[in-house]
Structures are given as C-alpha cells and as structure tokens.
N, C-alpha and C positions, 0 to 999 in steps of 0.2 A: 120083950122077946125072951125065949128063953135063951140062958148062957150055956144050955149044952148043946146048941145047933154050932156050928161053924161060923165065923165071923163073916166068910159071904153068901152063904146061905141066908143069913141074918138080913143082908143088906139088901137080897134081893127079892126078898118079903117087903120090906120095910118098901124098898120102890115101887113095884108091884103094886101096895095100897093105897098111892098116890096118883095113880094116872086116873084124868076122870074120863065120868061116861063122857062117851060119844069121840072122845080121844084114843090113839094109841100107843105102844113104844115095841121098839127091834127087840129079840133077843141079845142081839150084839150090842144095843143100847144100851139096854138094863148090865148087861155086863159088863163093860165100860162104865157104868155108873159104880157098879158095885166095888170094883178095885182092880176087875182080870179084865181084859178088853178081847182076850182069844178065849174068854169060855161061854162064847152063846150056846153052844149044846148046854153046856153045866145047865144054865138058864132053863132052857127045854128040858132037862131033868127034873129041876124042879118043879116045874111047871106040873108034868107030868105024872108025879108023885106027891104035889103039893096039895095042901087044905082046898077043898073046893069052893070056900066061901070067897078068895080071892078074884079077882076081877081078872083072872086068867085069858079070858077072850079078848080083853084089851091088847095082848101081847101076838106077834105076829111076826114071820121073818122078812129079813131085809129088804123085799120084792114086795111085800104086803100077803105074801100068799100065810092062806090058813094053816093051822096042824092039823095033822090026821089024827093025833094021839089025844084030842081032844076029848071030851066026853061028846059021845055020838060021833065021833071023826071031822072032815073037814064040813059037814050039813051042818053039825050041833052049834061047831063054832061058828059058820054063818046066821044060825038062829038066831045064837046067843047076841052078834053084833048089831042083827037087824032088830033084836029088842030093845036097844039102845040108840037105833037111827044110826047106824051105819051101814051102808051098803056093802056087799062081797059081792061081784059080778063072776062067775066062772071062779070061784073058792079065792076070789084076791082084792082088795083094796086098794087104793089110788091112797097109799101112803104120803105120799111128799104132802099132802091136802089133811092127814088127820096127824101127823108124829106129832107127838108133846115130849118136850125137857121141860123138867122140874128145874123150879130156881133155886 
C-alpha cells in the first residue's frame, strides 16, 4: 500500500481484497474492521472513488440493499453479484445468508 493514503483508507482497501466471491461485507462492517465503527459513509466514499479492480460489488449496506453510485447504479451492481452467483431480488440481498468476517 502506499504510505501516502491515510491509514484507514489503507485498511479498508486492504479489507475489501479479502472478501471472497460469492460472499459479502457491510459498509459499517469494513469500518468497524478498519478502526472507525461510525464511518460507513467514509467506506462508500471510497468505495465510490476507489480503483475499480477491487471486488467493490462485494460490499453492500446494512439491509443488503445495493448502491446506486455503483458503476451502472443499483442494475450494474446486481450484475456484477449475479456474475458471481449471487442473487439481488428487487436491488437487495438476504445478507444474514452471505456476510463474511475475516479471521
């Protein structure tokens, strides 16, 4: 990583490349992992403005619903999850069934 990013910006890269296919994690998760547990938006920021090689579809809010700020909005990110064998019914997820924590 580079040392001129922010230290949780760092970390929540670093989480981010850990969740695998066909899994997911909260915004509020990964922030909570990261070091801030009230900065799920921060998360959607970077999400938002992050490298798009990142496994960014993996990530979803609390409810399982999709982002809109996705590339293509909440469609692209249902694509994106159904190319991995996840299902979005009505742009949302049955979350409690895919969340993954890292050990």
């Amino acid at each position: 990583m580079s040392d001129n990013l922010p230290i949780f910006k760092q970390e929540v890269i670093a989480i981010v490349k850990t969740i695998p296919k066909g899994r997911l994690m909260t915004y509020g998760q990964i922030a909570a992992l990261a070091g801030n547990p009230r900065a799920a938006r921060m998360v959607g920021g970077i999400a938002h403005y992050g490298d798009p090689k990142l496994p960014w579809q993996r990530v979803v809010n609390k409810k399982g619903y999709l982002a809109n700020g996705y590339p293509g909005g909440k469609k692209g990110h249902q694509q994106a999850l159904r190319s991995e064998g996840v299902v979005a019914n009505d742009f949302r997820v049955e979350i409690e069934n895919l969340i993954w924590w890292p050990h």
